[in-house]
PDB file of N, CA, C, O and CB in Angstrom:
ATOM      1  N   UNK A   1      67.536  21.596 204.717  1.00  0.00           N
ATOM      2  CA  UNK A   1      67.694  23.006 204.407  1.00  0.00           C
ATOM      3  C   UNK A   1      69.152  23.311 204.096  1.00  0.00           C
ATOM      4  O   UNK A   1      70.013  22.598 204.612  1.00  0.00           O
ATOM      5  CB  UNK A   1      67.196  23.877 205.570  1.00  0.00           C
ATOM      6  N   UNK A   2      69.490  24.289 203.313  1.00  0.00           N
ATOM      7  CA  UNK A   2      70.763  24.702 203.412  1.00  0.00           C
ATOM      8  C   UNK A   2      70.769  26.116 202.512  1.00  0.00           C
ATOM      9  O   UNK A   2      69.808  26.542 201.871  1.00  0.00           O
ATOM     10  CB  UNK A   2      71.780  23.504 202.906  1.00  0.00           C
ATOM     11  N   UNK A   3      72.186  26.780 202.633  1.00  0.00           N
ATOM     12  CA  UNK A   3      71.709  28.555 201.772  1.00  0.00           C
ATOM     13  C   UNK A   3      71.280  28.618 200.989  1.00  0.00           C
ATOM     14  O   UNK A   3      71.030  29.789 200.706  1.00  0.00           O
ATOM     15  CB  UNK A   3      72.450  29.532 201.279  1.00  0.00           C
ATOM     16  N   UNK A   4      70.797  27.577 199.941  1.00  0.00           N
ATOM     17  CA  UNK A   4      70.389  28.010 198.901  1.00  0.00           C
ATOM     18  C   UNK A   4      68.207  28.385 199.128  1.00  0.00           C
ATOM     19  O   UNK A   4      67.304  29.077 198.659  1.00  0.00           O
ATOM     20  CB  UNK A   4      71.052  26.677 197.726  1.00  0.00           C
ATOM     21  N   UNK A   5      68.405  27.600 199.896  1.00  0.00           N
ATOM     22  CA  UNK A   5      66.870  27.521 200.275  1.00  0.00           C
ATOM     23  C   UNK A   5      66.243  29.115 200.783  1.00  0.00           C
ATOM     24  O   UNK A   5      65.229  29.650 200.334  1.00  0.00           O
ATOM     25  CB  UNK A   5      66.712  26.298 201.671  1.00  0.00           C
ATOM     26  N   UNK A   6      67.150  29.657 201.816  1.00  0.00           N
ATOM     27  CA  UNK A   6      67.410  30.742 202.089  1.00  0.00           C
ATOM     28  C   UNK A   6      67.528  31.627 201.148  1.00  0.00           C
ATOM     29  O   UNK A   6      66.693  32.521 201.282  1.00  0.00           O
ATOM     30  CB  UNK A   6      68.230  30.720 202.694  1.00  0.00           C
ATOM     31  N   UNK A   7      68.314  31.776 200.116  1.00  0.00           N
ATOM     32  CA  UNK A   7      68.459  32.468 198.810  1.00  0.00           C
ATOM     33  C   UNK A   7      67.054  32.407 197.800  1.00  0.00           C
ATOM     34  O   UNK A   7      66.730  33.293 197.009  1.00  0.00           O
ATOM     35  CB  UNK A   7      69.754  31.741 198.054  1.00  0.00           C
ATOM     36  N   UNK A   8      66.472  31.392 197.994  1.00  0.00           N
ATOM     37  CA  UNK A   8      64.914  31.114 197.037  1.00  0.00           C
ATOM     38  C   UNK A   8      63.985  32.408 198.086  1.00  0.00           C
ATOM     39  O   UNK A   8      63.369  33.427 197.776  1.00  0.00           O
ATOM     40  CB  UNK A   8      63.980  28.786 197.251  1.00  0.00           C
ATOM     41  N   UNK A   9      64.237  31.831 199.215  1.00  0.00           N
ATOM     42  CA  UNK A   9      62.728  32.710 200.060  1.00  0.00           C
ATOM     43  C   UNK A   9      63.443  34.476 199.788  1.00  0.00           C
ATOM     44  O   UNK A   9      62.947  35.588 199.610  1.00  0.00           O
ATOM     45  CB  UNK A   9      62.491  32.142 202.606  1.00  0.00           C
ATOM     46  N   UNK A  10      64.443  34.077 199.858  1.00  0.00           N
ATOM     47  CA  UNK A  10      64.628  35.968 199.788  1.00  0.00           C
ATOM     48  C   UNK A  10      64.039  36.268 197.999  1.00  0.00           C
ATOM     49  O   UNK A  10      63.399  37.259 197.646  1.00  0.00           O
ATOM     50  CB  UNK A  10      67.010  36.664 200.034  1.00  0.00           C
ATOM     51  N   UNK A  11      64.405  35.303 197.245  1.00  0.00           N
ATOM     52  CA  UNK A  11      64.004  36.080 196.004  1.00  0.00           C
ATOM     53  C   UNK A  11      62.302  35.629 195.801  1.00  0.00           C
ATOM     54  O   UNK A  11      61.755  36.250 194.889  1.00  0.00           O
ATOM     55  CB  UNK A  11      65.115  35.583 194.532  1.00  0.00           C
ATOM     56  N   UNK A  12      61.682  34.925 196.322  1.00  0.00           N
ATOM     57  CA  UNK A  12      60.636  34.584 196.315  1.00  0.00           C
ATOM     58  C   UNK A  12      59.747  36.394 197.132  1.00  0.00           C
ATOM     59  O   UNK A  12      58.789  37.035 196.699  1.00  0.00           O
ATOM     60  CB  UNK A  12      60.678  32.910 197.150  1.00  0.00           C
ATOM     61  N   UNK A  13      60.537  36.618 198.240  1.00  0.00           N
ATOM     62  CA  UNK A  13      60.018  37.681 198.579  1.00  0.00           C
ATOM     63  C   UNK A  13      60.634  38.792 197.900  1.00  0.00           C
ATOM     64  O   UNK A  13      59.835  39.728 197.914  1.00  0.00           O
ATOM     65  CB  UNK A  13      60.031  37.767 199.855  1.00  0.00           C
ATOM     66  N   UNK A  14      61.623  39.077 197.357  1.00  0.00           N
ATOM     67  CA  UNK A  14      61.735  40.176 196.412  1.00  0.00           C
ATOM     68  C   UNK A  14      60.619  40.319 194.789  1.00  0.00           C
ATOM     69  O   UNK A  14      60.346  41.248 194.028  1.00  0.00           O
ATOM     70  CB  UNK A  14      63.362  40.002 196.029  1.00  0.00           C
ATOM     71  N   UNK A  15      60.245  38.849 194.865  1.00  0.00           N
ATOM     72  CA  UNK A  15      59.039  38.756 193.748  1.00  0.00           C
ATOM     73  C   UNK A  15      58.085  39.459 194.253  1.00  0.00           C
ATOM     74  O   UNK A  15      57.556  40.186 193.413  1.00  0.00           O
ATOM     75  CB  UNK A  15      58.439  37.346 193.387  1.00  0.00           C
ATOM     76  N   UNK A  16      57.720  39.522 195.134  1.00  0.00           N
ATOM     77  CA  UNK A  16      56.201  39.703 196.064  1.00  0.00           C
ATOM     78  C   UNK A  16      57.095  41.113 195.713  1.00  0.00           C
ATOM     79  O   UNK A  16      56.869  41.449 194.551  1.00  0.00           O
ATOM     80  CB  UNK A  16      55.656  38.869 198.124  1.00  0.00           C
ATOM     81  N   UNK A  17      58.012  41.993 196.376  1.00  0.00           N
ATOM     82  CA  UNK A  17      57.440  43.419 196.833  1.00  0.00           C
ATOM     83  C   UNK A  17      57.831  44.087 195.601  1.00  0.00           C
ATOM     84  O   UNK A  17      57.333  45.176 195.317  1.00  0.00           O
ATOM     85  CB  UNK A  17      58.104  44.174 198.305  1.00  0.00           C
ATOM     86  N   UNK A  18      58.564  43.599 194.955  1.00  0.00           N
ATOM     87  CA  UNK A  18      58.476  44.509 193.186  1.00  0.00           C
ATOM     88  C   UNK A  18      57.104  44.223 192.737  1.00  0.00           C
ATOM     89  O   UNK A  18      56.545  45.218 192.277  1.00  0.00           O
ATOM     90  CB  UNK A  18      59.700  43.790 191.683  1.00  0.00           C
ATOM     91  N   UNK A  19      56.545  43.360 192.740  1.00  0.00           N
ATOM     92  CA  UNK A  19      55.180  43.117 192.068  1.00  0.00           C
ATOM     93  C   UNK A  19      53.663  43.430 192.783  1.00  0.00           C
ATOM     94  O   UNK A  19      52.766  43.921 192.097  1.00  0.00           O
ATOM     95  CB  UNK A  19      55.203  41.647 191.765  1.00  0.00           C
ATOM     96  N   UNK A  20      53.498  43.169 193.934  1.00  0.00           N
ATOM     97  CA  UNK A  20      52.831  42.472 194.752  1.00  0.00           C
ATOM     98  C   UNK A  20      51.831  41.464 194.885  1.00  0.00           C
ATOM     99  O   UNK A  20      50.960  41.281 195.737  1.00  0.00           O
ATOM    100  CB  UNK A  20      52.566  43.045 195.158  1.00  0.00           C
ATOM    101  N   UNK A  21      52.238  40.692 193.582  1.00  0.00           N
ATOM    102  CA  UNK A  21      51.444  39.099 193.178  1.00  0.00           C
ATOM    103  C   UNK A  21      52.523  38.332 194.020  1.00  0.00           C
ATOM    104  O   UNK A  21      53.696  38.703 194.008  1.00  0.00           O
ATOM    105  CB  UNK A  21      51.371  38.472 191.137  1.00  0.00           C
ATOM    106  N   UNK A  22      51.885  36.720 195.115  1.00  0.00           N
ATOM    107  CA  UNK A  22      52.295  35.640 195.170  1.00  0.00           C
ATOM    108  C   UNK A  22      53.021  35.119 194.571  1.00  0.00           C
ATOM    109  O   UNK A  22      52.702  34.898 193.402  1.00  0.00           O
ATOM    110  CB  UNK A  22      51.741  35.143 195.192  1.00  0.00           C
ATOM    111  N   UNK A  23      54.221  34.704 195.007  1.00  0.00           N
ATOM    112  CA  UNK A  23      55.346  34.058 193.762  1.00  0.00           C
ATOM    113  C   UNK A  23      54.720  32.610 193.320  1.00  0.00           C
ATOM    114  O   UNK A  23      54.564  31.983 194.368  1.00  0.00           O
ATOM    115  CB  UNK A  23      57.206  33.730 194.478  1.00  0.00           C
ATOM    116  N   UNK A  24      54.361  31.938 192.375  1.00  0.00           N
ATOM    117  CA  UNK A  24      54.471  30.954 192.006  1.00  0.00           C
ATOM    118  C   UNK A  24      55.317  29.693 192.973  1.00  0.00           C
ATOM    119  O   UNK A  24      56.528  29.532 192.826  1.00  0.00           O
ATOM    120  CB  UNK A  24      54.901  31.321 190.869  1.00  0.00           C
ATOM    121  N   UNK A  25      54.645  28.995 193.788  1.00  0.00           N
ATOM    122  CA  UNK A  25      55.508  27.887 194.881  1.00  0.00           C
ATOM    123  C   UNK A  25      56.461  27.255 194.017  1.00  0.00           C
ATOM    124  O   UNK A  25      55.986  26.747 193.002  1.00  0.00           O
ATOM    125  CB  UNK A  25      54.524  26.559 195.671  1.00  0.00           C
ATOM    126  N   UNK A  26      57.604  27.178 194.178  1.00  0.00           N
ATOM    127  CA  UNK A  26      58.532  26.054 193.868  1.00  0.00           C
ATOM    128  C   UNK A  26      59.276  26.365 192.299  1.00  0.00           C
ATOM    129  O   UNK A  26      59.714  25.399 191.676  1.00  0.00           O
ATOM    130  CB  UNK A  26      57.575  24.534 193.884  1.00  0.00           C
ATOM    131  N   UNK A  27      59.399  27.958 191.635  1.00  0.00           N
ATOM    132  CA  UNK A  27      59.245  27.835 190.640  1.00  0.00           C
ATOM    133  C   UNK A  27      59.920  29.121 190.625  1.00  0.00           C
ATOM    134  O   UNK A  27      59.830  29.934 191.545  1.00  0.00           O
ATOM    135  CB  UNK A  27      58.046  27.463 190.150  1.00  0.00           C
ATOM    136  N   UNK A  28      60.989  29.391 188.954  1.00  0.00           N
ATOM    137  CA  UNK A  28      61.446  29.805 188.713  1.00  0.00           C
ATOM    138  C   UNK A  28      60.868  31.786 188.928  1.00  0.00           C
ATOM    139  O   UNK A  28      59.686  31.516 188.718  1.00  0.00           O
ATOM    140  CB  UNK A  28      61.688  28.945 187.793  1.00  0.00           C
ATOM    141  N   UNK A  29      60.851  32.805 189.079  1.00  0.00           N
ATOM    142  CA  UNK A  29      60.422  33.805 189.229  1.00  0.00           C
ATOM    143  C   UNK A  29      61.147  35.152 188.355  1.00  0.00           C
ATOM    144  O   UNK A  29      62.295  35.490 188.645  1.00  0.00           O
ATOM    145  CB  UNK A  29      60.414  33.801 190.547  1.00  0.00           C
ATOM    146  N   UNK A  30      60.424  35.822 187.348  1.00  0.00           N
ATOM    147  CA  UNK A  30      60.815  36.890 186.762  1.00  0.00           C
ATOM    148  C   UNK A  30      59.931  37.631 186.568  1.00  0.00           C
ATOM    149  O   UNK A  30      59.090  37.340 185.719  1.00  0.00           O
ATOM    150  CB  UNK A  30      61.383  36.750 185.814  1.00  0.00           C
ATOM    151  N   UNK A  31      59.817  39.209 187.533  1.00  0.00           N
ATOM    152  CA  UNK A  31      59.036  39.851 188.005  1.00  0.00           C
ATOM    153  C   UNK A  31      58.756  40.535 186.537  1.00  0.00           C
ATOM    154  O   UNK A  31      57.571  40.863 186.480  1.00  0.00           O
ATOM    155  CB  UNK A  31      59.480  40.591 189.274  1.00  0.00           C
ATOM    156  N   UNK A  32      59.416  40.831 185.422  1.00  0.00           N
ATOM    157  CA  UNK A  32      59.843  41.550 184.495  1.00  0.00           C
ATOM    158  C   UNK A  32      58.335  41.254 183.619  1.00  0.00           C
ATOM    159  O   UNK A  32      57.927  42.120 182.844  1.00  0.00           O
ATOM    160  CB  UNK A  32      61.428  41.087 183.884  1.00  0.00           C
ATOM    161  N   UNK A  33      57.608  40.033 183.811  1.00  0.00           N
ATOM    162  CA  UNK A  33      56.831  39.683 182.920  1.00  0.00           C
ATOM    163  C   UNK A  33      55.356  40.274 183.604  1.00  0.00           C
ATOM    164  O   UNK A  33      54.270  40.268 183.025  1.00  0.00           O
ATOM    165  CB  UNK A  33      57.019  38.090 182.612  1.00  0.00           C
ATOM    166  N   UNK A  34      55.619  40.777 184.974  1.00  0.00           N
ATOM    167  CA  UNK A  34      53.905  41.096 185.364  1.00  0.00           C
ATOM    168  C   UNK A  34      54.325  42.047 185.361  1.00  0.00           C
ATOM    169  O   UNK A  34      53.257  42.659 185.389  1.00  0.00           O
ATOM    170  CB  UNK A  34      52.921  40.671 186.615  1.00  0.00           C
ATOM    171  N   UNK A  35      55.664  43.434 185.340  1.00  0.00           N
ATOM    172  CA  UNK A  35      55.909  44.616 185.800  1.00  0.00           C
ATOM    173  C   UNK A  35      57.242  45.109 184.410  1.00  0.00           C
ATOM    174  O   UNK A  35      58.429  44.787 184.363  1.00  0.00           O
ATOM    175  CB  UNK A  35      56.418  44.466 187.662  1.00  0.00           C
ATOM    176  N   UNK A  36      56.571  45.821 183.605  1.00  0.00           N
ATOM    177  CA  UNK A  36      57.714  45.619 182.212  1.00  0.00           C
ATOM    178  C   UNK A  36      59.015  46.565 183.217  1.00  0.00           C
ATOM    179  O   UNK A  36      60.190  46.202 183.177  1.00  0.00           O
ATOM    180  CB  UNK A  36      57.010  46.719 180.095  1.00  0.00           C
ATOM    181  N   UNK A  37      58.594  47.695 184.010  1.00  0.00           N
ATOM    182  CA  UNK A  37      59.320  48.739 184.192  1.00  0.00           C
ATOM    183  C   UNK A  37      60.692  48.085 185.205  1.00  0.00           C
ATOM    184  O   UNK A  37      61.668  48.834 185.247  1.00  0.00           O
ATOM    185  CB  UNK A  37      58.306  49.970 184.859  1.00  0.00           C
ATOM    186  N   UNK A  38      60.785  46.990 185.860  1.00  0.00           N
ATOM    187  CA  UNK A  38      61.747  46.350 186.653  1.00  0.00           C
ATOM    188  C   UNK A  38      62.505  46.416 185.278  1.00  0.00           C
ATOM    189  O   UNK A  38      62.067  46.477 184.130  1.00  0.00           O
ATOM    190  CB  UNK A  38      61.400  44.829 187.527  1.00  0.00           C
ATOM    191  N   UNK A  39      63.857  46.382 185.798  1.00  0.00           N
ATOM    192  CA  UNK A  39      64.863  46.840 184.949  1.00  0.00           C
ATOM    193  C   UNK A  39      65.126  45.202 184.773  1.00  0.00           C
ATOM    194  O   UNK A  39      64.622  44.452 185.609  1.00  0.00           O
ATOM    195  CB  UNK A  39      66.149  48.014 185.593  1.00  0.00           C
ATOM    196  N   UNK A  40      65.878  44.678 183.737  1.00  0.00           N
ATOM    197  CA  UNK A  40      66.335  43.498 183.526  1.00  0.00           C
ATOM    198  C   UNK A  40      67.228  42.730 184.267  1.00  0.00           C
ATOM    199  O   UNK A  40      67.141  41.513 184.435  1.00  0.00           O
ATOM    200  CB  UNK A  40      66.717  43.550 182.595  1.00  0.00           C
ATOM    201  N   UNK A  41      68.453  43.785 184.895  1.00  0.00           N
ATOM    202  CA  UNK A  41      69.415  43.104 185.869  1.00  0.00           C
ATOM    203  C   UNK A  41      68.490  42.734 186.527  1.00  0.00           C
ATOM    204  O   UNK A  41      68.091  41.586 186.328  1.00  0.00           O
ATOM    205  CB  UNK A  41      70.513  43.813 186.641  1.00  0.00           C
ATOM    206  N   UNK A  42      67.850  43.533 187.498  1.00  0.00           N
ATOM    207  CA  UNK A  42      66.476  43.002 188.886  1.00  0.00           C
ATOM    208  C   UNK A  42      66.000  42.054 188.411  1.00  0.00           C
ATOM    209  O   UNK A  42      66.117  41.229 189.317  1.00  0.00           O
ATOM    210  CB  UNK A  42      65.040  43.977 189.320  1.00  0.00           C
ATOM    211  N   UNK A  43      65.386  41.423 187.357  1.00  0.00           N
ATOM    212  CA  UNK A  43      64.567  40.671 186.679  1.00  0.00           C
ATOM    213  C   UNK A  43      65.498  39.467 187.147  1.00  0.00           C
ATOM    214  O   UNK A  43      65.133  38.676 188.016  1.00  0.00           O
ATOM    215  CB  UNK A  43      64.278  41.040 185.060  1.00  0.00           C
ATOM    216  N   UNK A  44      67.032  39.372 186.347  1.00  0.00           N
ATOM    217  CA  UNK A  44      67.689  38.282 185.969  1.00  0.00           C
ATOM    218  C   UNK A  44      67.961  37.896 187.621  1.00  0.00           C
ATOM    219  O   UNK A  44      67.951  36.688 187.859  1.00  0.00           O
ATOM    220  CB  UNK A  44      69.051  38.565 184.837  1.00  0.00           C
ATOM    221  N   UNK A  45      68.226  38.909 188.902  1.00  0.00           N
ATOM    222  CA  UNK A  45      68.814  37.992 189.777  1.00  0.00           C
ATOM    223  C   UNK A  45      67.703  37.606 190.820  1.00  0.00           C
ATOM    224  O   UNK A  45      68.008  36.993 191.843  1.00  0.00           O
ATOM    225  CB  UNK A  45      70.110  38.603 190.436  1.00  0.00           C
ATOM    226  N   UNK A  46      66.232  38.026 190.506  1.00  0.00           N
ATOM    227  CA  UNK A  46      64.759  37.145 191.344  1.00  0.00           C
ATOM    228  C   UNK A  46      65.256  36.052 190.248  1.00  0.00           C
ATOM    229  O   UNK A  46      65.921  35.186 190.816  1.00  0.00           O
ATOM    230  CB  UNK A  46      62.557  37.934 191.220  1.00  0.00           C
ATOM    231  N   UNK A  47      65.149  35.855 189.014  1.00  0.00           N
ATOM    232  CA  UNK A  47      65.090  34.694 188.353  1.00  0.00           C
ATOM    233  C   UNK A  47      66.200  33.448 188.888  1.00  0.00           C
ATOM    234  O   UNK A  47      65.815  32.288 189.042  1.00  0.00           O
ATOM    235  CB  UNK A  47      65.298  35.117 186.893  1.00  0.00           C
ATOM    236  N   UNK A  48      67.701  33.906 189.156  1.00  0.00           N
ATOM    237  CA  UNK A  48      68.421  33.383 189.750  1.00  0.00           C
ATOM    238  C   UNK A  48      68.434  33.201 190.824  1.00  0.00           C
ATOM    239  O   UNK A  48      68.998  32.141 191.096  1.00  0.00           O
ATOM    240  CB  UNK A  48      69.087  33.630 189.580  1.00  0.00           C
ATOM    241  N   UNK A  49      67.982  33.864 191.854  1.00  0.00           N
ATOM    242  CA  UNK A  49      67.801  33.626 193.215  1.00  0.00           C
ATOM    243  C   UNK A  49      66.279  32.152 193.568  1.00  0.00           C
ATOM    244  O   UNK A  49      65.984  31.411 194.506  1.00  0.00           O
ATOM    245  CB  UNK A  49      67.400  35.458 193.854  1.00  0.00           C
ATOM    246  N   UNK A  50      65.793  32.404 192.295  1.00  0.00           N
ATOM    247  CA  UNK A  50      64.681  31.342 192.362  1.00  0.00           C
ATOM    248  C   UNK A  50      64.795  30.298 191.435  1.00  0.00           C
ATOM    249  O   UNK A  50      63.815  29.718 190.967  1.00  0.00           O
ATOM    250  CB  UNK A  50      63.373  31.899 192.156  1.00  0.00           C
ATOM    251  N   UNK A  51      66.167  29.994 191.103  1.00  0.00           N
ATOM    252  CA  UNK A  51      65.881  28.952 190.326  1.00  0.00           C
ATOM    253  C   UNK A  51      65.513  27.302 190.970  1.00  0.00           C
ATOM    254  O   UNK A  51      65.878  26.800 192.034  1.00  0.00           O
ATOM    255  CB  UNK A  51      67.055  28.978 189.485  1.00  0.00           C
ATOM    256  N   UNK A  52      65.009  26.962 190.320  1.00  0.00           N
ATOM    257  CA  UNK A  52      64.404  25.253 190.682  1.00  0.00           C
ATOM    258  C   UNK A  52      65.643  24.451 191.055  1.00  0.00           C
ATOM    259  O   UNK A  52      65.479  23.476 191.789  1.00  0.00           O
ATOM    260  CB  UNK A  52      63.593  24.324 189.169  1.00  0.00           C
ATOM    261  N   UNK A  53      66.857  24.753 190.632  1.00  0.00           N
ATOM    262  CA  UNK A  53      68.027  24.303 190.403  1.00  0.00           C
ATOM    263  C   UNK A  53      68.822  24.220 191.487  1.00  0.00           C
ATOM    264  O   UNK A  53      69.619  25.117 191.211  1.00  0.00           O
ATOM    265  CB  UNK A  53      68.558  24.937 189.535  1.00  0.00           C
ATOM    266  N   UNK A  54      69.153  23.817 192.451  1.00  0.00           N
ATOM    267  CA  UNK A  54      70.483  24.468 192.981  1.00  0.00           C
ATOM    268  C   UNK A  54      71.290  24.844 192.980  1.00  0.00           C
ATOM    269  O   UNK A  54      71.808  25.766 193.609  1.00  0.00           O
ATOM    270  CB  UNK A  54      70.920  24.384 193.298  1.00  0.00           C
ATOM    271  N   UNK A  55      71.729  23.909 191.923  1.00  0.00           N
ATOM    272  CA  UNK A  55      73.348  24.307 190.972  1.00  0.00           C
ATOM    273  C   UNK A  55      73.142  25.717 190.481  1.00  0.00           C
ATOM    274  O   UNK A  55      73.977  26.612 190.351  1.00  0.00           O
ATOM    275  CB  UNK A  55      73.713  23.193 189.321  1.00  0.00           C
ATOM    276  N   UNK A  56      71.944  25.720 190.253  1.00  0.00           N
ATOM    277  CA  UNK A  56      71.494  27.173 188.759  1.00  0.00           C
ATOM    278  C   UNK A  56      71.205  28.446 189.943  1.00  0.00           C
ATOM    279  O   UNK A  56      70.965  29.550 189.454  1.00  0.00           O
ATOM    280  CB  UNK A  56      69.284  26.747 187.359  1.00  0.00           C
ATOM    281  N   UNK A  57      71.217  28.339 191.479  1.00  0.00           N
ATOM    282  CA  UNK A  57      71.002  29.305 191.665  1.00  0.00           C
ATOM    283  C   UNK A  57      71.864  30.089 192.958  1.00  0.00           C
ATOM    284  O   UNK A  57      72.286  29.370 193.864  1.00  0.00           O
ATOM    285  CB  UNK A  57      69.771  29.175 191.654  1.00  0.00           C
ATOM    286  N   UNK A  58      72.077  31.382 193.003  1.00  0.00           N
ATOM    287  CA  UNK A  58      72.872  31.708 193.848  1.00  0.00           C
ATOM    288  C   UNK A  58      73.964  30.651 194.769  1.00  0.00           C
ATOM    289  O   UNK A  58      73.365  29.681 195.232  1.00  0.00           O
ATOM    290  CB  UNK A  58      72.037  32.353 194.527  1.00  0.00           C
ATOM    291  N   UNK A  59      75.320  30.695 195.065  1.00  0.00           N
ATOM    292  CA  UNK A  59      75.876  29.833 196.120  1.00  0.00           C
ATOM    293  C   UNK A  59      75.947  30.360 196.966  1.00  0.00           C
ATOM    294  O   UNK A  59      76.591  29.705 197.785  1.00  0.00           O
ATOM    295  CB  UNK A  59      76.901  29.290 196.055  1.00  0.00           C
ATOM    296  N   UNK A  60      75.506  31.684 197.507  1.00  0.00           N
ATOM    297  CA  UNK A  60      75.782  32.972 198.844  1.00  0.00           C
ATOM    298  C   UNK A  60      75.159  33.691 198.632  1.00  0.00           C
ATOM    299  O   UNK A  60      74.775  34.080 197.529  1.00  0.00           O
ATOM    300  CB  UNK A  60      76.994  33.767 199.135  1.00  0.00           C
ATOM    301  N   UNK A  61      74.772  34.233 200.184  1.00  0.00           N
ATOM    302  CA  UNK A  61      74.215  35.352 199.931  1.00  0.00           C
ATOM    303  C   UNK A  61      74.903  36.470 199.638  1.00  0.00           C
ATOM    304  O   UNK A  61      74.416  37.503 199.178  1.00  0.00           O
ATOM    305  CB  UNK A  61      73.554  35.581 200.756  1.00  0.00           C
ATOM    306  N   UNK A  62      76.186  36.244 199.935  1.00  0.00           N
ATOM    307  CA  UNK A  62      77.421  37.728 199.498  1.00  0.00           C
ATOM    308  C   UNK A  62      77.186  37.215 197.726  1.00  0.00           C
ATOM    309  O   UNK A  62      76.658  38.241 197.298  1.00  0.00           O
ATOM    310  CB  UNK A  62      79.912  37.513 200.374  1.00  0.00           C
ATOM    311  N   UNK A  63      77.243  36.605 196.957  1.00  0.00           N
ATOM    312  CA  UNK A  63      77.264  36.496 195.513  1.00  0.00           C
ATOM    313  C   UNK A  63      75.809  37.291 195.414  1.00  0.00           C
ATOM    314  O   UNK A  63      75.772  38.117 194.502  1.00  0.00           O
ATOM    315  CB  UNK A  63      77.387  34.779 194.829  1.00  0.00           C
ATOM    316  N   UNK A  64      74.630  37.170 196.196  1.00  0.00           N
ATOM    317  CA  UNK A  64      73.466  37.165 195.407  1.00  0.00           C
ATOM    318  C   UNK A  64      73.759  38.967 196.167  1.00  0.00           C
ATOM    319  O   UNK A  64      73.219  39.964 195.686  1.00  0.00           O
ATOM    320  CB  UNK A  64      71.821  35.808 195.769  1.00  0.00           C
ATOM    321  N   UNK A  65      74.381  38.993 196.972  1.00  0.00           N
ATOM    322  CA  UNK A  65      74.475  40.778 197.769  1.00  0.00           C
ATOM    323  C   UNK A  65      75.334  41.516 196.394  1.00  0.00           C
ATOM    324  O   UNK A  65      74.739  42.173 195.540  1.00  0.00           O
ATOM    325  CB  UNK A  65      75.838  40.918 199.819  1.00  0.00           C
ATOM    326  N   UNK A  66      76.587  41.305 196.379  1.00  0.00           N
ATOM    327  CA  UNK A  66      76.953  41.541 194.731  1.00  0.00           C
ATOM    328  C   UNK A  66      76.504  42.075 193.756  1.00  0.00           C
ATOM    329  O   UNK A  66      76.630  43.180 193.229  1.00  0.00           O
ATOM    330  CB  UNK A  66      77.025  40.748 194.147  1.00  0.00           C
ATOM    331  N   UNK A  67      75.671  40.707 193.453  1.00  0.00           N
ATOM    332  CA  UNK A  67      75.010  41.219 192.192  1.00  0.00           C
ATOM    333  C   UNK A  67      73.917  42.637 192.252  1.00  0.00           C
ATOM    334  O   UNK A  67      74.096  43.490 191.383  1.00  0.00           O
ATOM    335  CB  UNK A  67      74.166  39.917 191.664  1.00  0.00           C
ATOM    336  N   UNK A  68      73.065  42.806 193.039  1.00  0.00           N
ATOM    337  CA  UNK A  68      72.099  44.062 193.786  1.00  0.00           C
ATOM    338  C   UNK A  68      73.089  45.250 193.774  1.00  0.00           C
ATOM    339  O   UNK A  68      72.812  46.356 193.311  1.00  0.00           O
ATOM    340  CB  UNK A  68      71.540  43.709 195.609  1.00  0.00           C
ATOM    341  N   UNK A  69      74.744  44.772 194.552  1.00  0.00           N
ATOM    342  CA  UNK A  69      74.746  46.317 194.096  1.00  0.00           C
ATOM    343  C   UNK A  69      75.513  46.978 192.963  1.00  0.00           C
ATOM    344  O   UNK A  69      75.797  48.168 192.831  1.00  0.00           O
ATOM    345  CB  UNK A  69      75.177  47.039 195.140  1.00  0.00           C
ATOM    346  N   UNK A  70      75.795  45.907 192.145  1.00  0.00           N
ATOM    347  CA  UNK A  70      76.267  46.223 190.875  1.00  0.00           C
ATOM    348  C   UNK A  70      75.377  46.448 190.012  1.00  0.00           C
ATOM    349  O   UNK A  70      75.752  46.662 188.859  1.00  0.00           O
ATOM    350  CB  UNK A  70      77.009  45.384 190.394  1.00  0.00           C
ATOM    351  N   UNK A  71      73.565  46.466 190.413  1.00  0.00           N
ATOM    352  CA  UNK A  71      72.309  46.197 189.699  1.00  0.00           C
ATOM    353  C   UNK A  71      72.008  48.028 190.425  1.00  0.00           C
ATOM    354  O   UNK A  71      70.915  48.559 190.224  1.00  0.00           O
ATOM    355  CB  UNK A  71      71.110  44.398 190.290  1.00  0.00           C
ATOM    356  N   UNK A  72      72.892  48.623 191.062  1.00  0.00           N
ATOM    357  CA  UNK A  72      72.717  49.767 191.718  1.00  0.00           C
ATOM    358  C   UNK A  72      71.173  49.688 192.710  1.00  0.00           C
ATOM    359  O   UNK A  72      70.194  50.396 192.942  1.00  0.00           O
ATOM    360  CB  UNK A  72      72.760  50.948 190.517  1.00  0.00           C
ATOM    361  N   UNK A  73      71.607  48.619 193.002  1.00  0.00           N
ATOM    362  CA  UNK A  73      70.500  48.448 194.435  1.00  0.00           C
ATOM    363  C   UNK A  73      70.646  48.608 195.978  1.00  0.00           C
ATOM    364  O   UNK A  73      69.861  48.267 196.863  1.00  0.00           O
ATOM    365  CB  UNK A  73      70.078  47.148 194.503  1.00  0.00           C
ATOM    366  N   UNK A  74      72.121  49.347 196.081  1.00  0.00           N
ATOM    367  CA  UNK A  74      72.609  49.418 197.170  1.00  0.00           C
ATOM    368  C   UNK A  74      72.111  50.249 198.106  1.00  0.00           C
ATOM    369  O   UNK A  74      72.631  50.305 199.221  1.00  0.00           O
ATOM    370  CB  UNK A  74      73.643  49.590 197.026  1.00  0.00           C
TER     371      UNK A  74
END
């Protein structure tokens, strides 16, 4: 385990409560395609928070906190 794993389940569950479909296990997530009205920033950082990647996804949770409230999610 390590933060990034942590960073997947949080955006794995931010998939679930913008949508309320099951995220796809193990797999990239962009709520934008079952819900047009999620705004695109929201879209781009479930997609980043879930990437398959490690490299490709969040390094903190203060980076992935950031981005939310510059996405005016504060």
């Amino acid at each position: 385990t390590c933060t990034q794993s942590d960073i997947y389940s949080l955006g794995a569950s931010l998939f679930f409560i913008l949508t309320g479909e099951e995220p796809e296990p193990i797999s990239k997530q962009n709520p934008r395609f079952l819900k047009s009205e999620i705004s695109e920033k929201l879209d781009a950082i479930v997609a980043k928070a879930t990437e398959v990647e490690l490299k490709d996804r969040y390094k903190s949770a203060s980076e992935l906190a950031c981005d939310l409230q510059n996405a005016g999610l504060n």
